[in-house]
MARLUMLO-935228 format. One line per 4 residues: their letters; for each residue z, x, y of N, C-alpha, C. Coordinates in nm, 2 decimals, padded with zeros to 4 digits. Atoms other than C-alpha are relative to their C-alpha. Layout:
<recs>
a	Z,X,Y,Z,X,Y,Z,X,Y ~ ...
</recs>
This chain:
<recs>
xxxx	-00.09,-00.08,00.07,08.04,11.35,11.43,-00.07,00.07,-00.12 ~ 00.09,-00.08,00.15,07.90,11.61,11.14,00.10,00.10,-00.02 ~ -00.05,-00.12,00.09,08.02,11.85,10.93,00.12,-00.06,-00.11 ~ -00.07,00.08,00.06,08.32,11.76,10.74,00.10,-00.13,00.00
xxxx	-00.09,00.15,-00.04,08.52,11.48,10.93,-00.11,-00.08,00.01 ~ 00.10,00.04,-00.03,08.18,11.36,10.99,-00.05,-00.11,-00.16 ~ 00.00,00.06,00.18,08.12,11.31,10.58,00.11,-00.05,-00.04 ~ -00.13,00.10,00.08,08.47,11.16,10.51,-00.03,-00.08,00.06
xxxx	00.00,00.12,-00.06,08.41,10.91,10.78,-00.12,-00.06,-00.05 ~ 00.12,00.10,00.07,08.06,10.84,10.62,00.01,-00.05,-00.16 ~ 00.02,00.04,00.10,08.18,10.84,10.26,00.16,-00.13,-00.02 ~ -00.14,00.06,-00.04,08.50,10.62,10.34,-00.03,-00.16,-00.06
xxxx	00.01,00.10,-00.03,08.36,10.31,10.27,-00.03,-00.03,-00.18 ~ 00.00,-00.03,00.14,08.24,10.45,09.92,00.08,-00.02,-00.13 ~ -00.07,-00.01,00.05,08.56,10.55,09.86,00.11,-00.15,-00.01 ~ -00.06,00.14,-00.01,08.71,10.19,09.96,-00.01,-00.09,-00.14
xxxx	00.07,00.06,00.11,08.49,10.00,09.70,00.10,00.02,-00.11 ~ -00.03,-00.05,00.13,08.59,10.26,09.43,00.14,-00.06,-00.07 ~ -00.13,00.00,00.01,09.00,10.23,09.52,-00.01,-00.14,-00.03 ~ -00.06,00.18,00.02,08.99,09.80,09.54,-00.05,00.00,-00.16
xxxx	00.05,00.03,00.13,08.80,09.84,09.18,00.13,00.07,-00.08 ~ -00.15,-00.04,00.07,09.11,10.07,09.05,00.16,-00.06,00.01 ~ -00.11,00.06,00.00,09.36,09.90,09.19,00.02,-00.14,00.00 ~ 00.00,00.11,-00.03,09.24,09.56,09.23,00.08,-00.12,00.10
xxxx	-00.06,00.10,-00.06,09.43,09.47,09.53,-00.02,00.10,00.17 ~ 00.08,-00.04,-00.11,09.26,09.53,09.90,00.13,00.07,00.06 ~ -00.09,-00.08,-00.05,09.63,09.66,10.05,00.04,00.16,-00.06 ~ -00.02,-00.09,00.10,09.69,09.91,09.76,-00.12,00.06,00.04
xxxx	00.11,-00.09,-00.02,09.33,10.00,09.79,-00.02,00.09,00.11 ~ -00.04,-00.08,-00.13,09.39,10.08,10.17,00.06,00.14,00.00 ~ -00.09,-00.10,00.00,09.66,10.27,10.12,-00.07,00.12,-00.09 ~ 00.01,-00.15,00.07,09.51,10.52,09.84,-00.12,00.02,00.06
xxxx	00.10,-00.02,-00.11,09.19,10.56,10.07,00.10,00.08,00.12 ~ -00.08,-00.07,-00.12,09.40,10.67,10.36,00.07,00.15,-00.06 ~ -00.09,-00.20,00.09,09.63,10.91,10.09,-00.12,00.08,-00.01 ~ 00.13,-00.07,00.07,09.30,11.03,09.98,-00.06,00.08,00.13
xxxx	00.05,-00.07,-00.11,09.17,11.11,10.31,00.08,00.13,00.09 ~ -00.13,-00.09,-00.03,09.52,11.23,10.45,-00.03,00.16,-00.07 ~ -00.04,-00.11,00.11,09.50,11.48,10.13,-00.12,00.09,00.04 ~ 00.07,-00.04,-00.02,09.16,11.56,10.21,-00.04,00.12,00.12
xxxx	-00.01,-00.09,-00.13,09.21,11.67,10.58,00.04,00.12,-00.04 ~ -00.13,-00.10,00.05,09.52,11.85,10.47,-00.05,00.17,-00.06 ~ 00.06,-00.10,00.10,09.34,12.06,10.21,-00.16,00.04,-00.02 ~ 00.17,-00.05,-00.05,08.99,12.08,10.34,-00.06,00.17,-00.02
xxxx	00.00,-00.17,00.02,09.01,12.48,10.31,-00.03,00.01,-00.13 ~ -00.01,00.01,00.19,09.00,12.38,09.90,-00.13,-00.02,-00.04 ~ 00.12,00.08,00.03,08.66,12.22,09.93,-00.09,00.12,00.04 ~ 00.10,-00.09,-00.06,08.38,12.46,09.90,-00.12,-00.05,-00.07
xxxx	00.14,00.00,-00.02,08.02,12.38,09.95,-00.10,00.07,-00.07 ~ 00.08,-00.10,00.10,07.80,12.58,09.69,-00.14,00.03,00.10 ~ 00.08,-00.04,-00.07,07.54,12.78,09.92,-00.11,-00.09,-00.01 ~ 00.15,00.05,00.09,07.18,12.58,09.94,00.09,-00.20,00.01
xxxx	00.00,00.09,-00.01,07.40,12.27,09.85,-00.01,-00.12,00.08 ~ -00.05,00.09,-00.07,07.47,11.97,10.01,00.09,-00.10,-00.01 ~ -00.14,00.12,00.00,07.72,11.68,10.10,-00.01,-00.11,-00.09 ~ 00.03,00.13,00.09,07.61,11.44,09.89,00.08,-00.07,-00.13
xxxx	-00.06,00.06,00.11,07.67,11.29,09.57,-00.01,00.09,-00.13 ~ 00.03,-00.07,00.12,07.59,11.58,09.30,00.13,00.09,-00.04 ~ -00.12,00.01,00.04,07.85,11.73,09.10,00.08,00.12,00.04 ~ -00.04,-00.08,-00.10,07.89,11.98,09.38,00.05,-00.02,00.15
xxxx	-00.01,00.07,-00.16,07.91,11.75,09.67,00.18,-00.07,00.03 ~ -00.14,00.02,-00.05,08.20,11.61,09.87,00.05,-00.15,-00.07 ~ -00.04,00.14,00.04,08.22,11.26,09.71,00.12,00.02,-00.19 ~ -00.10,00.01,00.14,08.33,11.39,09.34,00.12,00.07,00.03
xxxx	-00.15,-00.06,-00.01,08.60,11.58,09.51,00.06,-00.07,00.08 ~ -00.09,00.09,-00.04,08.73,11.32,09.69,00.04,-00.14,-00.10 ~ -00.02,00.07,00.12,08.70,11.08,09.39,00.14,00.03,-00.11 ~ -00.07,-00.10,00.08,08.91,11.36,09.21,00.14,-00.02,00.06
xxxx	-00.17,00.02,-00.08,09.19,11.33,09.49,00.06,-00.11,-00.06 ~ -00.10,00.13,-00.04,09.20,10.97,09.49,00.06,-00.02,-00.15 ~ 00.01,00.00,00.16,09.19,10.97,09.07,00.19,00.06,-00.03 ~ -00.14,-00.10,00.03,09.51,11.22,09.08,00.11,-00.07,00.09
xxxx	-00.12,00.01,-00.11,09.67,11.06,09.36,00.05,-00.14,-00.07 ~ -00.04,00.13,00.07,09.66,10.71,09.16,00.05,00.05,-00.14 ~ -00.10,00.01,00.10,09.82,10.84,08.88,00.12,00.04,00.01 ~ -00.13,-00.07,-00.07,10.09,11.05,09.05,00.08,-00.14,00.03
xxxx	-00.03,00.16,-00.01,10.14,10.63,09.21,00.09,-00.06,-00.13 ~ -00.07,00.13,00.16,10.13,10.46,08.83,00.12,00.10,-00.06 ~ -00.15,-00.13,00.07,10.38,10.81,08.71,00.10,-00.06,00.03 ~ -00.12,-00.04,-00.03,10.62,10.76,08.93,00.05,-00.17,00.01
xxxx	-00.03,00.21,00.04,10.63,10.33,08.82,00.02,-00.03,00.18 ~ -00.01,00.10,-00.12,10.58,10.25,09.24,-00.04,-00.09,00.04 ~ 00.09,00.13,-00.01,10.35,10.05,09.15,00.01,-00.11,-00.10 ~ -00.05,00.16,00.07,10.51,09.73,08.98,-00.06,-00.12,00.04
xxxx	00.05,00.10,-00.06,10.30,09.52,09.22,-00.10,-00.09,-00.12 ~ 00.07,00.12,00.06,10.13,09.18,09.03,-00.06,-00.08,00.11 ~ 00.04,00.07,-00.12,09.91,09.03,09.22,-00.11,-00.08,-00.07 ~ 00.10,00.14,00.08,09.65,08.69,09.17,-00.15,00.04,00.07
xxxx	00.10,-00.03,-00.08,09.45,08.83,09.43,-00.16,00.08,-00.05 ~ 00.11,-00.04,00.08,09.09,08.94,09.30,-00.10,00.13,00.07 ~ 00.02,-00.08,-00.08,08.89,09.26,09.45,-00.11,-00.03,00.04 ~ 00.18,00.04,-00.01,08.54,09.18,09.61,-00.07,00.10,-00.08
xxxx	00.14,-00.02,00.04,08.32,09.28,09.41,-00.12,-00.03,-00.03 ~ 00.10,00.08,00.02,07.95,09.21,09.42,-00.06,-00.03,-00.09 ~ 00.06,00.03,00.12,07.78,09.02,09.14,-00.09,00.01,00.01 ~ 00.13,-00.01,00.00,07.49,09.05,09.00,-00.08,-00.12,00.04
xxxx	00.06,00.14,-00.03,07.40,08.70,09.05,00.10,-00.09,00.11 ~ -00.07,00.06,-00.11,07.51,08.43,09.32,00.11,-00.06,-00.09 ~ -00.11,00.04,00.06,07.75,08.29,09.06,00.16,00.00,00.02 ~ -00.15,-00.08,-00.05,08.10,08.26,09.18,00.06,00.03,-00.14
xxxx	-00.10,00.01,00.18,08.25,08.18,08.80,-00.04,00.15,-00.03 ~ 00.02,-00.15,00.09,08.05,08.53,08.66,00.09,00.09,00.12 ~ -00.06,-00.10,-00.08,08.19,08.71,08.97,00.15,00.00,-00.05 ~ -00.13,00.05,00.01,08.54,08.54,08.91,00.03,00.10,-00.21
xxxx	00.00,-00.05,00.12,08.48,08.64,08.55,00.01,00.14,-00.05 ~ 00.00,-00.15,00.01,08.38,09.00,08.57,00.12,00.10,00.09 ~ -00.18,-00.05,-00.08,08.70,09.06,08.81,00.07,-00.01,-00.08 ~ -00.11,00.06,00.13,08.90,08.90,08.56,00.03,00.11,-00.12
xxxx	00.00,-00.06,00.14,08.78,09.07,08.27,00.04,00.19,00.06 ~ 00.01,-00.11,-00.09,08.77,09.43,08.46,00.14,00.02,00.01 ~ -00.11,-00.04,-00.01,09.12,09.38,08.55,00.12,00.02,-00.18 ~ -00.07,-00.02,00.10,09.27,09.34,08.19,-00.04,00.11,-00.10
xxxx	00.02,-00.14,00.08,09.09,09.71,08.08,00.11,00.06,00.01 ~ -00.11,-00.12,-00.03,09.37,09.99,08.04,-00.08,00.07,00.12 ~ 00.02,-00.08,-00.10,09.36,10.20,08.33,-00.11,00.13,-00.02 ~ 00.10,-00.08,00.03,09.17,10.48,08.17,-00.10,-00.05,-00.01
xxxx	00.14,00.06,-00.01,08.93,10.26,08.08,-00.07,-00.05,00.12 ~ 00.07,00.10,-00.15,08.85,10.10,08.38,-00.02,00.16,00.10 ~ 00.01,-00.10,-00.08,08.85,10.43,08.61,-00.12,00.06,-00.07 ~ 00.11,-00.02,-00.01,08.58,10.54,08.39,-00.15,-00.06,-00.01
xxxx	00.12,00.09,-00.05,08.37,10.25,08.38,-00.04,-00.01,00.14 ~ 00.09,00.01,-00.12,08.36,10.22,08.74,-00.02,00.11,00.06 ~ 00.09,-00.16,00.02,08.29,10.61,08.76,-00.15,-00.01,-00.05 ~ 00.12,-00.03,00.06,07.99,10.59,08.58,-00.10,-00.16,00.06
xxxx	00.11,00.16,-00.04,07.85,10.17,08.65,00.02,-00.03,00.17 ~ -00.01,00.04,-00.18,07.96,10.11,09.00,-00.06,00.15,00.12 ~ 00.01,-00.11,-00.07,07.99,10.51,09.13,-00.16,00.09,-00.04 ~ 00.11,-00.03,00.03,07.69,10.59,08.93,00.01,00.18,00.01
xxxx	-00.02,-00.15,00.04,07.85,10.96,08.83,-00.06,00.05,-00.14 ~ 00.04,-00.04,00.09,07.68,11.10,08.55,00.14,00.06,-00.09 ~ -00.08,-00.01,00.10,07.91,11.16,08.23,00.09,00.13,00.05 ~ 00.00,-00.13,-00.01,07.95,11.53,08.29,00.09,00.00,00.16
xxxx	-00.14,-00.01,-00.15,08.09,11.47,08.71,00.10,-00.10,-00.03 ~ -00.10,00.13,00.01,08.29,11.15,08.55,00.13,00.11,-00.06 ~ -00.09,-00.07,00.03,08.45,11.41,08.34,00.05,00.13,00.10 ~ -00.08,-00.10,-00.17,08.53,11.66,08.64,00.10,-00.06,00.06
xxxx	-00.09,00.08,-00.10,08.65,11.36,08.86,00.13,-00.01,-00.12 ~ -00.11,00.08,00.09,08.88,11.24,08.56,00.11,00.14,-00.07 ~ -00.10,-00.06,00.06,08.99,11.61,08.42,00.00,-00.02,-00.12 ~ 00.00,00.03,00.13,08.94,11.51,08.09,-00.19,00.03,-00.07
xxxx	00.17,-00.06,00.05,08.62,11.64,07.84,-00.08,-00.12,00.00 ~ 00.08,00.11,-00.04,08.28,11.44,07.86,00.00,-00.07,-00.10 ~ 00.00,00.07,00.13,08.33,11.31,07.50,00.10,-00.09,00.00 ~ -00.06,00.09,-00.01,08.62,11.14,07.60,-00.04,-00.08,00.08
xxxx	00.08,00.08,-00.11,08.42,11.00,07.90,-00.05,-00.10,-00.09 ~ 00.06,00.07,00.04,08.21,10.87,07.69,00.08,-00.08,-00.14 ~ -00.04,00.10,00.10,08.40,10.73,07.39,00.08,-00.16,00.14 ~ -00.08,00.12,-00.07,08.65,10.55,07.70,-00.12,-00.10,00.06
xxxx	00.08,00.03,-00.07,08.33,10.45,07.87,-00.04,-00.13,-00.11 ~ 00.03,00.08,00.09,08.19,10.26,07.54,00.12,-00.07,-00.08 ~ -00.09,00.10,00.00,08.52,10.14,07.42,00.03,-00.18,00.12 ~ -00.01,00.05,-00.09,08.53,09.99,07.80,-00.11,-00.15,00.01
xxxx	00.11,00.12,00.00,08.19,09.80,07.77,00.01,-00.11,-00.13 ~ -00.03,00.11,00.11,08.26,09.63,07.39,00.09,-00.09,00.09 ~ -00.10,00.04,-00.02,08.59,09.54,07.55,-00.06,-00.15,00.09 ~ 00.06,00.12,-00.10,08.38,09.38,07.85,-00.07,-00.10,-00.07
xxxx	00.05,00.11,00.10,08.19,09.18,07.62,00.06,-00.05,-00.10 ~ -00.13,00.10,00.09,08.44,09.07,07.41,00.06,-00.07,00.11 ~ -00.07,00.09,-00.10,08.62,08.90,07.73,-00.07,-00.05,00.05 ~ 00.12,00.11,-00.05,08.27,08.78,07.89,-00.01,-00.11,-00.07
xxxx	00.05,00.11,00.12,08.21,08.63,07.54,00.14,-00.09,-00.02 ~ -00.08,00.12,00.05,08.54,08.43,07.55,00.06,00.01,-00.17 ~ -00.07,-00.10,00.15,08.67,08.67,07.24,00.13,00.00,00.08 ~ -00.14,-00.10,-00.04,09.06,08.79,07.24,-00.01,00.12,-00.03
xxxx	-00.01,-00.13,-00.01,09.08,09.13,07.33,00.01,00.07,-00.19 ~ 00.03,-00.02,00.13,09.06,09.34,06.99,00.17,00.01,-00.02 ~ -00.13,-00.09,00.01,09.42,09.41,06.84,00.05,00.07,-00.07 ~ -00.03,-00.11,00.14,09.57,09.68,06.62,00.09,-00.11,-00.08
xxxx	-00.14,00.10,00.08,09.73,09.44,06.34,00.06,00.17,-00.05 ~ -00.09,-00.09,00.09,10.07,09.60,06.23,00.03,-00.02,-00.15 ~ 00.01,00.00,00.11,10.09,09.66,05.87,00.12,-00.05,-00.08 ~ -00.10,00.06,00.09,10.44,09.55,05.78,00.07,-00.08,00.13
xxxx	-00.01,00.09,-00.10,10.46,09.31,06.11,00.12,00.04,00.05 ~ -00.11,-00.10,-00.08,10.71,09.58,06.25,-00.11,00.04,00.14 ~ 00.07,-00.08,-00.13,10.62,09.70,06.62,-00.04,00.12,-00.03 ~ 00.06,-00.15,00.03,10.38,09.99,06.63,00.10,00.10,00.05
xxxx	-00.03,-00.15,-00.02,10.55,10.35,06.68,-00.09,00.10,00.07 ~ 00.06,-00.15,00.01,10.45,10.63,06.86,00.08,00.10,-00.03 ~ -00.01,-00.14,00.05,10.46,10.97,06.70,-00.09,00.11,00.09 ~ 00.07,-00.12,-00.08,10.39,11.28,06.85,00.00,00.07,-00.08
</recs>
């Protein structure tokens, strides 16, 4: 198979990894892989190839525009609150070391990032997108990439290190407010 059904069936597996790291639960992950692809077929006429380029992974290739789907299609998901699911269940991800605890640990910790944060940590450390396509895939400028990105890693080493998460103390021990 080549050409474009050819590259979704080759980057599919990519895309799997990426979804169980965002949603941390291998059925959810299915499902926005499949949305993702579904959307992909659908709107394949949207995807254009830059002359010379290729399929690959550069910030012209087919991987950050399917990244981009799945990114939009999981927020459309958390928007519309369908996803209330809680789950104990952990995502494979491979450790750096044979350790099950560190593995058990970097799941753990990974899962208690905010969502932004976590989508662009594993854009940039797992997907290995440079700042500049993290901000494409995400729609948001590279400056915010990069502050979410380094917020993301303290965070991670504050929860490795067996720290509590950082917190905003309230000043007159009233619940914070948002203002707009």
């Amino acid at each position: 198979m080549e050409g474009f059904d050819g590259q979704l069936v080759a980057l599919a597996p990519r895309l799997r990894r990426h979804a169980r790291g965002l949603t941390g639960d291998a059925a959810l992950a299915d499902d926005l892989v499949q949305d993702t692809l579904e959307r992909a077929l659908r709107y394949r006429w949207r995807f254009r190839l830059r002359p010379g380029a290729w399929w690959g992974d550069g910030a012209d290739g087919l991987l950050p525009w399917l990244l981009t789907l799945m990114h939009r299609l999981r927020l459309n998901t958390v928007r519309r609150k369908e996803l209330v699911v809680t789950t104990e269940t952990l995502p494979e991800v491979s450790a750096p070391a044979d350790d099950p605890g560190l593995r058990r640990d970097l799941v753990q910790a990974l899962a208690q990032l905010p969502e932004a944060q976590r989508a662009v940590l594993l854009l940039v450390s797992l997907e290995q997108l440079t700042y500049a396509e993290a901000a494409r895939v995400l729609d948001i400028p590279q400056g915010t990439v990069m502050s979410r990105l380094a917020r993301s890693r303290e965070q991670m080493r504050r929860l490795l290190d067996g720290k509590a998460p950082a917190a905003v103390p309230a000043a007159s021990g009233k619940p914070l407010q948002r203002v707009k």
